[in-house]
Each structure stands twice: as C-alpha cells, then as structure tokens.
BADOSE-986155 format. One line per 2 residues: number of its first residue (from 1); for each residue x, y, z of C-alpha. Coordinates in Angstrom, 1 decimal. Layout:
BEGIN
NUM) X,Y,Z; ...
***
This chain:
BEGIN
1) -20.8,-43.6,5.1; -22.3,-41.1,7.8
3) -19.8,-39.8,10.0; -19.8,-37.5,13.5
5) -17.4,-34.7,13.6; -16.7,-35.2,17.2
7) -14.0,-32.6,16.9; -16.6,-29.9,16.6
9) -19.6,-27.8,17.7; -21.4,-25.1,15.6
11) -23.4,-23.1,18.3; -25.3,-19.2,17.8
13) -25.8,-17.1,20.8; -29.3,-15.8,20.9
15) -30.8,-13.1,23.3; -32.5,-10.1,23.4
17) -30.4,-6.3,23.0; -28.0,-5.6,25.7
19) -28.3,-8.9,27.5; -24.7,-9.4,27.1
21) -23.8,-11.7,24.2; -21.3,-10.0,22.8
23) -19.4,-9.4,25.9; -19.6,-13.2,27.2
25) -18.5,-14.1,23.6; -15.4,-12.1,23.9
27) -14.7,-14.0,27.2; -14.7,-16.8,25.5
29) -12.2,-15.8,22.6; -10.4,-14.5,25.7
31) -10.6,-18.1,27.4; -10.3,-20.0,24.7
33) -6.7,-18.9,23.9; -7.1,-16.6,21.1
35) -5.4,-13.9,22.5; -2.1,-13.5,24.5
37) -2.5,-13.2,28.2; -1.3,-9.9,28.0
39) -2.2,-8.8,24.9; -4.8,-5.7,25.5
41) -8.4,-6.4,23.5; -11.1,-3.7,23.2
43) -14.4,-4.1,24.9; -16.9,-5.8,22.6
45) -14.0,-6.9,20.0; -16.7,-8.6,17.4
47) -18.6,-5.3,17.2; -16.4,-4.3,14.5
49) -18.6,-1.9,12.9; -18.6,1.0,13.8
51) -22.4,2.3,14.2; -21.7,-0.9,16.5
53) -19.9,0.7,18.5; -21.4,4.0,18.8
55) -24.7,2.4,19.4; -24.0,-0.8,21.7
57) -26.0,-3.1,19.5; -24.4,-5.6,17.3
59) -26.1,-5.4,13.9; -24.5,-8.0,11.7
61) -24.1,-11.9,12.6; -20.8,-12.2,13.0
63) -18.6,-15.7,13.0; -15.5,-16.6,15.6
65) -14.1,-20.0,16.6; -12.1,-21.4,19.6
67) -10.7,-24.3,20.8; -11.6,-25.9,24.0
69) -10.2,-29.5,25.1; -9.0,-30.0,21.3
71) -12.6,-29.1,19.9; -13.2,-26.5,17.6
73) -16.5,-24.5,19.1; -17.9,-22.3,16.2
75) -19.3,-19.2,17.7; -22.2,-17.0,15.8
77) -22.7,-13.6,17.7; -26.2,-13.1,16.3
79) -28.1,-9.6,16.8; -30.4,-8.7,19.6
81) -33.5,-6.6,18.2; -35.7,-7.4,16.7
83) -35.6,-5.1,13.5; -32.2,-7.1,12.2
85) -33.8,-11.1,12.9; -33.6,-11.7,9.2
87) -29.8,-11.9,10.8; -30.7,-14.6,13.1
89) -33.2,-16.3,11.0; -30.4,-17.2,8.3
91) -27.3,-18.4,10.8; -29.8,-20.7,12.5
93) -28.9,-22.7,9.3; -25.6,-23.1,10.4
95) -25.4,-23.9,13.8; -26.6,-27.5,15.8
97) -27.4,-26.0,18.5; -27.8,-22.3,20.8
99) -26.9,-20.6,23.5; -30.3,-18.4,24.6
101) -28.6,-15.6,27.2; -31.3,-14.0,29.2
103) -30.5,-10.8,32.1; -30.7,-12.0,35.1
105) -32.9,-9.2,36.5; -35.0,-8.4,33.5
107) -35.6,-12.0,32.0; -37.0,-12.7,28.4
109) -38.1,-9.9,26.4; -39.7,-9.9,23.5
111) -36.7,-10.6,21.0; -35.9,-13.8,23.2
113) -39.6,-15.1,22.4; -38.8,-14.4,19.0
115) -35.4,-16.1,18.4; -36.4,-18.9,20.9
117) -39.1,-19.7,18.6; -37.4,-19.8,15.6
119) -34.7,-22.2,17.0; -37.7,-24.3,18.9
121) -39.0,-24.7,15.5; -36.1,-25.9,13.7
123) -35.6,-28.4,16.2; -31.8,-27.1,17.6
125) -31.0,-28.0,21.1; -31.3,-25.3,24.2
127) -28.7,-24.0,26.9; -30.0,-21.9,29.6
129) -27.6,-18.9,30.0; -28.9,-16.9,33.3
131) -25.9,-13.7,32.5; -25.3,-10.7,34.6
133) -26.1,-12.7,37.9; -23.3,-10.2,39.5
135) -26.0,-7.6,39.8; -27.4,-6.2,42.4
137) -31.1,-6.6,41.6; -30.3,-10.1,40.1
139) -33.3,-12.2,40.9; -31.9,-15.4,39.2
141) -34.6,-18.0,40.8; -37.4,-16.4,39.1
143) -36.3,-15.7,35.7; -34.7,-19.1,35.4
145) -39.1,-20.0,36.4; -39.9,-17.1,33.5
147) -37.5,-18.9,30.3; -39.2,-22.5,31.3
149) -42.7,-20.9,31.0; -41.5,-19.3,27.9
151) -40.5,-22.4,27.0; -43.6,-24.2,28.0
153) -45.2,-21.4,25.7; -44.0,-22.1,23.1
155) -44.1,-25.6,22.8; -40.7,-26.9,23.3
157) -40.1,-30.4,23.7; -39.2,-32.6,26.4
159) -35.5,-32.1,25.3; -35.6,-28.7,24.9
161) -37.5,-28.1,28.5; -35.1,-30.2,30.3
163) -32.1,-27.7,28.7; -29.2,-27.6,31.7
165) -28.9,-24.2,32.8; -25.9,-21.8,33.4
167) -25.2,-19.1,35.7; -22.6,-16.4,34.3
169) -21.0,-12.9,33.8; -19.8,-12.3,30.8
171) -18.1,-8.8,32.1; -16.7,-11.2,34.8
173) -15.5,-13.9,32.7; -17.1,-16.7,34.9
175) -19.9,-19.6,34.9; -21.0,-22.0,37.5
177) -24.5,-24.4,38.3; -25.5,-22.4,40.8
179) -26.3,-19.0,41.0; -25.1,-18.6,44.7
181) -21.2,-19.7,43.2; -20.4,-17.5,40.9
183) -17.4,-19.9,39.7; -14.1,-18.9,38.4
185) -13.8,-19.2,34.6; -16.5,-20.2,31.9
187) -15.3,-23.8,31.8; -19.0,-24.8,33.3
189) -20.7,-23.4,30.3; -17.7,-25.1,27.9
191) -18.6,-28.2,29.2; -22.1,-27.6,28.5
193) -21.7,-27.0,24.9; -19.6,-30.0,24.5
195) -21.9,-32.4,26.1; -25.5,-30.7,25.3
197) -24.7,-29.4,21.6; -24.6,-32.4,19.1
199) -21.4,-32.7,17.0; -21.6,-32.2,13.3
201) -22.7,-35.3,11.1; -22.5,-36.4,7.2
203) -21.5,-38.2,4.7; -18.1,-37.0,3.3
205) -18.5,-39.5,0.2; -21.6,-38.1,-1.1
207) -21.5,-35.1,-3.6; -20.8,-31.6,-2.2
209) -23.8,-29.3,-0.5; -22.5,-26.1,0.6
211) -25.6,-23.8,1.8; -24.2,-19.9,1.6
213) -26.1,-18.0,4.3; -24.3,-15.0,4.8
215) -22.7,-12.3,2.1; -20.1,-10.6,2.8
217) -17.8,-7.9,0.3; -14.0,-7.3,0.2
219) -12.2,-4.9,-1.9; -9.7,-7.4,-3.3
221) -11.5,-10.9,-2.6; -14.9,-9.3,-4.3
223) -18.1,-10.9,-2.8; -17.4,-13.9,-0.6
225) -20.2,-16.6,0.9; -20.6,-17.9,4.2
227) -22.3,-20.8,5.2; -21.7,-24.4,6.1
229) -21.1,-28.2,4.8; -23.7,-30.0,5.1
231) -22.3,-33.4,3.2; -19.3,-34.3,1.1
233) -15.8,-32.4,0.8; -14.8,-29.3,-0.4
235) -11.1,-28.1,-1.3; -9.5,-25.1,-2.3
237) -9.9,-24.3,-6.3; -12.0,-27.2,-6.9
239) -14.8,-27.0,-9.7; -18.1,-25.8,-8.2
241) -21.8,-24.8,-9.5; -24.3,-22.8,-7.7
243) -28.1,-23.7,-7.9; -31.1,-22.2,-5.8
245) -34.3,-24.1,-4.5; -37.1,-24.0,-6.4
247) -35.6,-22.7,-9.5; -33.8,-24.9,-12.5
249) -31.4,-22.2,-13.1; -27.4,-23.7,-12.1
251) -24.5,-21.5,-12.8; -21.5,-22.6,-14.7
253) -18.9,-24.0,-13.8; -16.3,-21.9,-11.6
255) -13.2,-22.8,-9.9; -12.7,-21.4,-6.2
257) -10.5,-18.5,-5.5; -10.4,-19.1,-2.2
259) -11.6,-21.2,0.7; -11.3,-19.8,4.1
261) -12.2,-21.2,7.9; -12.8,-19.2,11.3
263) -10.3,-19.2,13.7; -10.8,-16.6,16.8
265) -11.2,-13.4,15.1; -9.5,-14.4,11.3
267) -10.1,-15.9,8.5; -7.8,-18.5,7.4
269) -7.1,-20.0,4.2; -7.2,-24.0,4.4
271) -6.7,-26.9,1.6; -10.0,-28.3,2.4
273) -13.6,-28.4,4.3; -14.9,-31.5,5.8
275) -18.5,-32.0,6.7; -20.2,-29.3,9.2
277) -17.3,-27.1,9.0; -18.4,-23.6,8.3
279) -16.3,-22.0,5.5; -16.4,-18.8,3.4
281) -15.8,-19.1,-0.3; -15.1,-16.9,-3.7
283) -15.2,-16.5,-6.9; -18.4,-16.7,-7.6
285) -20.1,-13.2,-9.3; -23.7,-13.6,-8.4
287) -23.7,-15.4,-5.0; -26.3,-14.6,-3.1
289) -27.7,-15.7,0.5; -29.5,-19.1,0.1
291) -27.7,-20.6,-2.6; -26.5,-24.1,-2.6
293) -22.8,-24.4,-4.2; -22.5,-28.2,-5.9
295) -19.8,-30.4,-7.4; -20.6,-30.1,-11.6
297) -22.8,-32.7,-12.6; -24.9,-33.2,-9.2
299) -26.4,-29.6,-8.3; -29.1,-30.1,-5.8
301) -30.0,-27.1,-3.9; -30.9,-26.9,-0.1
303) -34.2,-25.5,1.2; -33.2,-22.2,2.8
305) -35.2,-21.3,5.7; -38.1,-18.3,5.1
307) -37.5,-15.3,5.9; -40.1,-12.7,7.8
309) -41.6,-10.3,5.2; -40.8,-6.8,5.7
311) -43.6,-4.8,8.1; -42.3,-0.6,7.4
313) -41.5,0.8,3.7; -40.2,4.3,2.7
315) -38.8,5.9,-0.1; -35.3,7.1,-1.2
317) -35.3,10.0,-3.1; -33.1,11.9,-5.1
319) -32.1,15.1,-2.8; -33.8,18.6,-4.7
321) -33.4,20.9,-2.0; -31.9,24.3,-2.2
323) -28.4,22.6,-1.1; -28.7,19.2,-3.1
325) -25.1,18.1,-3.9; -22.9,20.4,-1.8
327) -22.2,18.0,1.0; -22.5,14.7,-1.1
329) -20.1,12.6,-3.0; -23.0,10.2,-4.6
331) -26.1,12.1,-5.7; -27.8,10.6,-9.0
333) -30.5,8.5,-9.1; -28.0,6.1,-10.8
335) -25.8,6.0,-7.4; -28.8,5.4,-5.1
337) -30.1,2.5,-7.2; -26.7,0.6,-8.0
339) -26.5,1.2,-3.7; -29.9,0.2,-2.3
341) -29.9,-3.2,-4.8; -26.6,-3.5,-3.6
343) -27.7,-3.9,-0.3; -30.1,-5.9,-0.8
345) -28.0,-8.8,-2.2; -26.5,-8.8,1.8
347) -29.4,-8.3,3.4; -32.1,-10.8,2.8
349) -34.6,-8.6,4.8; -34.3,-5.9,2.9
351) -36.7,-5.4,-0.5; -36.2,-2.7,-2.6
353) -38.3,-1.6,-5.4; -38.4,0.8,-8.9
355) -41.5,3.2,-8.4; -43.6,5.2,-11.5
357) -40.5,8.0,-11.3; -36.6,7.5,-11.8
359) -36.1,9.1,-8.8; -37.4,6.9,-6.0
361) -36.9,3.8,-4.9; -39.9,1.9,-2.6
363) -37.7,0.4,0.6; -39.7,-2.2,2.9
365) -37.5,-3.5,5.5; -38.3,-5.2,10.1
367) -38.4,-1.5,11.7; -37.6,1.9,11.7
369) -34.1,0.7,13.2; -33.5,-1.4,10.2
371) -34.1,1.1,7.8; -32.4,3.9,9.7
373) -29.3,1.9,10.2; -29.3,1.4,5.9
375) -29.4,5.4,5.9; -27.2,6.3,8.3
377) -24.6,3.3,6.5; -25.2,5.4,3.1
379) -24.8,9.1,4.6; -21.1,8.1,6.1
381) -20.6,6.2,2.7; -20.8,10.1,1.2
383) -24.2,9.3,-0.1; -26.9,12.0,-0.3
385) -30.5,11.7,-0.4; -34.0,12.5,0.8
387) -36.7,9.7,2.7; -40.2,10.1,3.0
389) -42.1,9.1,6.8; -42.3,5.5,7.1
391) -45.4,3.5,6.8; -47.1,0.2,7.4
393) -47.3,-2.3,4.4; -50.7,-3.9,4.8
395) -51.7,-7.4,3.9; -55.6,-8.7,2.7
397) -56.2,-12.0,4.1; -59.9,-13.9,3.0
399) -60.7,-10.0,1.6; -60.1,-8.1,4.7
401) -57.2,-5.8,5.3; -54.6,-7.1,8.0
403) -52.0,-4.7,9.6; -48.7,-5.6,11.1
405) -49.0,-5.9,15.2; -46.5,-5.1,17.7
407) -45.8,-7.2,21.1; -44.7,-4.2,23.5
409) -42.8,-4.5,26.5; -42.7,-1.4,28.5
411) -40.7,-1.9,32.3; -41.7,1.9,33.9
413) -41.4,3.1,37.5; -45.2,2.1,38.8
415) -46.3,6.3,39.2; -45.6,6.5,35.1
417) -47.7,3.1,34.3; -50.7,5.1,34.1
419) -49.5,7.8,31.6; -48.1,4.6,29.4
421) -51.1,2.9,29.7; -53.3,6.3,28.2
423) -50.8,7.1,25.7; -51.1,3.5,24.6
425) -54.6,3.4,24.7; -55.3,6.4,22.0
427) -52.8,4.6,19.7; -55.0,1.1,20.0
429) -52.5,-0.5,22.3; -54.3,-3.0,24.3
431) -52.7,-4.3,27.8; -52.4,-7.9,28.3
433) -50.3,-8.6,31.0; -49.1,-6.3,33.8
435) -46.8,-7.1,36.9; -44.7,-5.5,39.7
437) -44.7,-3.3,42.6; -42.1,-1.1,42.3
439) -41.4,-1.5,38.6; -43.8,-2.3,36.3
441) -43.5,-4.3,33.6; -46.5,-4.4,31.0
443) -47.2,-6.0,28.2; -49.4,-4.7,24.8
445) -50.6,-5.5,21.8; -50.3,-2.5,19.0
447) -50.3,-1.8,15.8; -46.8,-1.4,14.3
449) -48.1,2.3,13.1; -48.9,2.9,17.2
451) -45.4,3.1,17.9; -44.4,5.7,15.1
453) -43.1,8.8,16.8; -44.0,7.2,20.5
455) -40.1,6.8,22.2; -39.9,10.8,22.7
457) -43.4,10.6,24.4; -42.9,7.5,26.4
459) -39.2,8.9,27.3; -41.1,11.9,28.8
461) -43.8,10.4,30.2; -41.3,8.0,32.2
463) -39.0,11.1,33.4; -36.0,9.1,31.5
465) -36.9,5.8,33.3; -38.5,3.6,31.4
467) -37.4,1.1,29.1; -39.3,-0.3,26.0
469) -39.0,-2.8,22.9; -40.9,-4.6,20.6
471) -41.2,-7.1,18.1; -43.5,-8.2,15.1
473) -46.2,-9.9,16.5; -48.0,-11.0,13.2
475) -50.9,-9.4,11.2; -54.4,-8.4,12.8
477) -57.6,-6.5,10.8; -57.2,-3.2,10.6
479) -57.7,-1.7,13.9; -59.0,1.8,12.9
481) -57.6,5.6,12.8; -54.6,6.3,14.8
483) -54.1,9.9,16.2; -51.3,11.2,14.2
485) -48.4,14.5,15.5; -50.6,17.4,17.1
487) -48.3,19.6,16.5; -47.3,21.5,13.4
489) -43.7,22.6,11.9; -42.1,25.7,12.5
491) -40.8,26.5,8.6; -38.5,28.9,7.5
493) -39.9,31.2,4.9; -36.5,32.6,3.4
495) -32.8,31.8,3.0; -30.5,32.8,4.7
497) -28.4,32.3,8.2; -30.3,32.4,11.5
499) -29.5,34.2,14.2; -29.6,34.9,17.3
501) -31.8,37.7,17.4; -34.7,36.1,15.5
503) -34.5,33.1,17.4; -34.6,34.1,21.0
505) -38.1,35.8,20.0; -39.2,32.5,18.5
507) -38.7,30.7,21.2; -42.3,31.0,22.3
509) -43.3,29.6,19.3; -42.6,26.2,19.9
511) -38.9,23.9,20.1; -36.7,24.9,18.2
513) -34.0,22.7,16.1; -30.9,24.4,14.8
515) -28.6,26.9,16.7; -27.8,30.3,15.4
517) -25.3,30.4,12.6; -26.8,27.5,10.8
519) -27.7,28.0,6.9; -31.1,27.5,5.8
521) -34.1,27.3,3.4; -37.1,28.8,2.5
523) -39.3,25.3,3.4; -36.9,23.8,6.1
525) -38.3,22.4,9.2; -36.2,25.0,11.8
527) -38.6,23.1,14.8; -42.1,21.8,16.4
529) -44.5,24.3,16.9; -46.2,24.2,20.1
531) -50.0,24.1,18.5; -51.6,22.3,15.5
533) -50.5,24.0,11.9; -47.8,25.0,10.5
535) -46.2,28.6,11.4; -44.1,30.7,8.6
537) -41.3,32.1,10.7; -38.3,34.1,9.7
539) -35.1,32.6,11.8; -32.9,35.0,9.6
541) -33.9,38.4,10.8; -31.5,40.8,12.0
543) -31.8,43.2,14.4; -31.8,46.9,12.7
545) -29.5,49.8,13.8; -30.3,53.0,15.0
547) -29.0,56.0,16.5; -29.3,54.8,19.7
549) -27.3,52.5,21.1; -28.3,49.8,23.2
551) -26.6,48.7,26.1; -23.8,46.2,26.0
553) -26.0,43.8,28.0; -28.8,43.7,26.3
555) -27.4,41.6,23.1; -25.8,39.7,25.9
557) -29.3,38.8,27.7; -30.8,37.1,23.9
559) -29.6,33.7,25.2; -31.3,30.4,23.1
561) -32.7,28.0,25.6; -35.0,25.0,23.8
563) -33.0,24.0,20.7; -33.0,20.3,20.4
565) -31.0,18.5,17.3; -32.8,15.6,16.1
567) -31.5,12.0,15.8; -31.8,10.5,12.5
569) -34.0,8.0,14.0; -36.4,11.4,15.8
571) -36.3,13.2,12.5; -38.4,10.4,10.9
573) -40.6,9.9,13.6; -41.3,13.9,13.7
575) -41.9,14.3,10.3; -45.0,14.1,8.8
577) -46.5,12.9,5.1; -46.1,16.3,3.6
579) -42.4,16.7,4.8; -38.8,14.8,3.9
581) -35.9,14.1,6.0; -32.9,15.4,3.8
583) -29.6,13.3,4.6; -26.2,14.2,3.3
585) -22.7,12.9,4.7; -22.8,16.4,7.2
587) -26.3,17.2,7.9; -29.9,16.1,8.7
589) -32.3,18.4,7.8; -36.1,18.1,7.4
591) -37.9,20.0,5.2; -41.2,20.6,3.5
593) -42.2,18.3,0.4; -43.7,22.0,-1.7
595) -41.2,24.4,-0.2; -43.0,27.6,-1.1
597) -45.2,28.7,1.8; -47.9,29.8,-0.9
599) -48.3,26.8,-3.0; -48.7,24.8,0.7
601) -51.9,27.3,1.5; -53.2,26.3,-2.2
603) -52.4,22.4,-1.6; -54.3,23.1,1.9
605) -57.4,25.1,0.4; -57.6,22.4,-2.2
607) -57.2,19.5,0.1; -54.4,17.9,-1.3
***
C-alpha cells in the first residue's frame, strides 16, 4: 500500500556561483535548531573542503537536514558553475522538489538556465528565491520578470510558472512575500517548502530500491553510498545486492555495515530507512554512483539520470623534468593511474582513459575548472605530475564535425563593451543579446576553445570590472581557425638560480614569472615574451667583478618590477601545445615539452 511521508521534504538548492546558497543554507541549519544559540559556527559551515574555502565556491553536493514544525526538511547544497553540474545532475535524483536562488541585482545567469532546465525536465516542483534583496543595487521587481521569462523559456509548466516566490538574505537570516518587508526569520520560505514541495511517497511493502547517487570515502567506513529510498524498507545489517540498469550483472549478497541518516551537519547511525528517506550505506566494495541496491532475490535496478558528456580533455603525465621527484610523495605511473581511476569512481563526470604509452593518461572532464580543481586535489595529496594544454573533444554528427559551444555572459562597465565585443569577435564569439546603460550585460555564443586563455584578457580589457561565466551550450559545426597566444615564452637556456642581476636586464624582454632566488631549468618557461617566438634567455647570470668597485647604490637601483606568478588555472591557459605545466605538492612550473633549445630550432626547421 502507497503511503505519503508527510513527515518529510527532500529539497536541492540550485543557483548560479556566488548567488548565496550556501550562506542561506547555513541560516537555515542555524534556524532550524541545529546549533546552540550561542554556539559560534564558521561562515559557510557546509564548505568543508578546503579549496572551498579558499575559493568561495562549493564544489561537492553536500547533504544536511533540519527540522521545522516536526518535519524533517532534507537539504542538498548543490554547486554553482557550471564545470561541476554532473554534481547537480545526480542529487536531482534525490530530492521532490528545489529551491532556485537567483541575486537579486544580477538575476539568472547562465548556470541558473542550466540547472533550471534539468529540474524543469524531470518534472520537480519550483520556489522562487529572490536572495540578497538587502543590496543596494537590488532591483527585485525586474529579476523576479527575468526568472518567469526564463521560465517561459524553457518550457515550464503551468505549475512550475505559477511557483510562489520568496524574498530573502541569507547573510541576514530573513524571508518575507514582499520585497519591500524584508521579514524577520526565514519562517516564510519554511512554510513554502512545506506547502509547495510534495512529501515523499511509496510503498513500504514492496521489495527494497535504494538508488546510490553520490560516493563518498572514509578511512575506517571504506567507500560509502548516498542516495535515497525510493520503495520498501531498509534496516541496519540486512542482506542486500547491488544491480545497474541495463546490465544483467547483480552482486552477491552482502550484509550492511552500516546505515546512516542526515541530521544538521552529522551522520547518524539508525535501525532502519523508510521510504524517501535519504540514507548513506556500506559495505559494499564496488559501489558506484547509479547503482540500485536490492533485497536478494528481487534486484531490479533504477534508471539513473544521463549525465553531460565531457567537453575539455588533457593529459596526466608522468613528471621528467630536471627536478622530477624532489618535491613529490607519489610519482609513478602506477600512483597516477590507481588515483585518476580512483576519482573517477566519485565523480561521474569525470572519464579517464589508458593512452599508446604507460605514462599518460587521456582526462575529459565540464571545464578547465573541473579539471584544475582534480589537479590542484592531487598536488596537496603529495602527488606529482605534468598536464598537457587542454583541448576541445569534437563530435561528427550526419559526417560533419561538431564542436562544443559556449553560452557567455559578460556584465562590463558600457566604455569596455566594445573591447569585449572585438576580442570576442576574433575568437568567433557571436553577440546575441545586449542590455544596459550603465552596465552592460551581453550575451554570446562561442566555441568552448574561444574562451581558452581569454579571463586575463577580458580582466584587462575591463580594468578589473567585469564579470563573466559560461556554460555548455551544446555542439555546433566547426566554426573555423581560432587565433591562438601571440606571444612566445621566455625559456631558460641553463640551470641554475636566477638573479637579480640577469633579471632586471630582462625585464624588457617581456613579463616575467619567478623572483630572484628561484631554481631553474634549462627549458623552463621563466615568462611571456612581449613578441611572437620564443627567446633563449639566461635568468642565471651573475654580474662579474672587477677592480673597480661600483657604488653601493647601484646594486641597490636593479629592482624587479613585472614578475607575475601564475595561477594553476593561468598556467594552463598560457601554455601552449609544445609546452607542459609541471605540478608537484610545492611548485608550478611550466616548461618546454623538448627542453634543449637546439633540438626545438630542428623540431621548428622540420615543422614538427
């Protein structure tokens, strides 16, 4: 017999980056009585990771519960760009319903039409969340006009368009109806999820379906499963099987270590799981994301919903620089592939792949971010390693070649729109819509190759200003050559230490990338010339004696004035095909693929 877990609601927030979800979730926690009323709780409390932190983007869905008029509200913080959705995509599973947070001065962005979309399409019901209506430059009316078109858009039903529609500040902890009462507490928006977001329903009676959408790892649990119940019971050390859709294949028979439910920020062991609670298992070896756990005896999997295929590969490489395995803890091939397979049993948008050598592995993943997020995880893990420059993966639909396309949302002071709109131009942007006075907000179509390298430029061109983002857009033909870097790599041609002397004169030469005293390579990447080619220049040399003695302020007067250190993320947007971004648990070096400067004017002369 059916039943409806009025006790309950499973809700996601969705929004674009640095709308405020995670900060109006931790209101809630706060609100809903998870912590003390004097306990003291760290901004953004469910960005537990820390390149989290550092970053202020959440990068991993992350569950939390609280209790509100004696229901339980599930809570899934869900990520905000667009290069981790294969995280949003899979917790949509779980929820009956989501939140969609939009700024209340720069409306929905391109991440919001993406998420939006993929909950419109699985049919989940809508609140309206205007957040951040305590700005100054709120403009509330309008944007709440902007999610309804969006809406309209994208074909949302009657249910969907008539979604209610809350005003809030999540740094503020408050909610209301109307944007000119700001309210006192978020109880508005808690009686909005209880009376707009359907309560669980099943049948407790039939056999057991358990879809497992997230993977997580602990050191003494082992690999534990996320996901929720979508019909019968399950208890704590009960027998289970796990099956997959679309494959015969069902595990044997294994008894559950442990059975766990959300409350606030824990996980808590229980006895038992009724239907549309969200759990986390183990004691299963192989789980993996998309797996249906069964009673013995009735194994039938779930459809799990389809992931977006990668758009940007690269390789990992096994570091042979000069310096390979000083820094490093894990350095063999045999570390990097147990890792990067690893990593892709958690992260379902993730594809790795053997290549023709033992040394490199082919990774595809949503975006530059995605993949620079993955390498920056490894380096503080004590991995060490070299990456190639990130390309495109193409696709041949009806015998044509397809390229991933970009929708681009550049907001710009209106005397900058015209740079933006040139630099966009050259790199086949096209414009398609463009609004505002004083800001203006534009919006492009681009191949996903257009943007490689483009954030320092646009940054400049904007004087600081401007803001962009961007999300996959689909596949279009091939749209023709693409301008790539003008300018060349300053290389060192020796090893050594550089110094001050050598790199004051070099300064003409271009920007420059390290400070004096750092260690380098004959072949390293010491900056960015400033014309097309390479130069072979010697950051080592010392400044000879003689019998004469210089004045005391003339060693004084060598100052360095344009070094820049790269980001990870800038180092692989700098480099080009012939170069390699070395990364070890201290440094981030870049350096050329032949590092003799002789064998690179052969491999030139010969066109290679």
């Amino acid at each position: 017999m059916k039943i409806v877990r009025e006790d309950l609601r499973n809700v996601a927030i969705i929004a674009h980056v640095d709308h405020g979800k995670t900060t109006l979730v931790d209101e809630m926690l706060k609100q809903g009585g998870v912590f003390r009323k004097n306990q003291q709780v760290a901004e953004r409390v469910m960005d537990s990771n820390d390149l989290e932190r550092e970053r202020g983007i959440t990068i991993l869905a992350k569950n939390t519960a609280v209790h509100y008029e004696g229901v339980k509200i599930n809570i899934v913080d869900t990520p905000g760009h667009a290069d981790f959705s294969g995280e949003v995509e899979r917790v949509l599973k779980m929820v009956d319903g989501v939140i969609l947070l939009v700024d209340s001065f720069e409306g929905p962005m391109p991440q919001t039409r993406f998420v939006t979309k993929k909950a419109l399409e699985l049919s989940l019901p809508v609140i309206v969340v205007v957040n951040k209506i305590d700005r100054p430059d709120a403009r509330c009316a309008d944007v709440v006009d902007e999610t309804l078109e969006l809406l309209l858009e994208l074909d949302a039903s009657n249910e969907q368009l008539d979604s209610p529609i809350v005003f809030a500040s999540g740094r503020a902890g408050t909610a209301s109806l109307d944007f000119n009462n700001p309210g006192e507490d978020l109880r508005p928006l808690f009686d909005q999820i209880l009376s707009h977001i359907p309560a669980p329903a099943g049948d407790p009676d039939e056999p057991l379906q358990l879809l497992i959408s997230t993977i997580d790892y602990n050191d003494y649990l082992g690999r534990v499963g996320v996901g929720r119940v979508e019909r019968g019971q399950l208890r704590q050390s009960q027998m289970a099987v796990r099956c997959t859709f679309g494959s015969s294949d069902i595990s044997a028979p294994t008894r559950l270590a442990g059975l766990f439910q959300f409350d606030g920020l824990r996980r808590v062991a229980c006895e038992e799981a009724k239907v549309g609670d969200i759990v986390a298992i183990n004691g299963f070896d192989e789980l993996s994301i998309g797996d249906t756990i069964c009673v013995p005896g009735s194994a039938e999997a779930l459809p799990f919903l389809k992931i977006s295929e990668p758009t940007v590969s690269m390789n990992f490489c096994v570091n042979d620089s000069p310096f390979a395995g000083t820094e490093g803890q894990y350095v063999t091939s045999r570390h990097l592939r147990a890792r990067l397979f690893k990593e892709m049993q958690t992260d379902v948008s993730l594809k790795v792949e053997d290549t023709d050598t033992t040394d490199a592995f082919r990774v595809s993943g949503r975006g530059e971010l995605h993949l620079s997020i993955l390498i920056e995880t490894m380096r503080r893990q004590g991995y060490e390693f070299q990456v190639t420059k990130p390309h495109v993966l193409y696709k041949e639909i009806d015998g044509e070649q397809h390229e991933p396309m970009e929708l681009l949302v550049c907001d710009v002071p209106a005397e900058y729109a015209g740079a933006v709109i040139e630099k966009l131009g050259r790199r086949k942007g096209t414009l398609v819509a463009m609004q505002g006075a004083e800001r203006t907000r534009m919006e492009f179509t681009i191949p996903s190759r257009g943007l490689f390298g483009y954030r320092p430029e646009f940054l400049t061109d904007t004087r600081g200003e401007g803001v962009m983002s961007a999300v996959f857009d689909g596949y279009e033909p091939y749209k023709g050559d693409i301008p790539t870097r003008v300018s060349g790599s300053l290389v060192a041609f020796e090893t050594g230490e550089t110094t001050s002397y050598a790199m004051f004169y070099l300064q003409d030469r271009g920007e420059l990338f390290l400070f004096p005293g750092t260690k380098v390579y004959s072949g390293m990447i010491v900056g960015r010339s400033s014309r097309p080619g390479d130069i072979d220049v010697n950051v080592c040399k010392k400044k000879h004696l003689t019998s004469i003695r210089n004045s005391a302020g003339a060693e004084e007067a060598l100052k360095i004035t344009s070094v820049r250190i790269l980001t990870l993320e800038e180092a692989l947007e700098f480099i080009d095909d012939d170069e390699l971004v070395e990364i070890t648990p201290k440094s981030i070096r870049m350096r050329k693929r032949e590092l003799g400067a002789e064998q690179r004017k052969k491999n030139i002369s010969r066109g290679k």
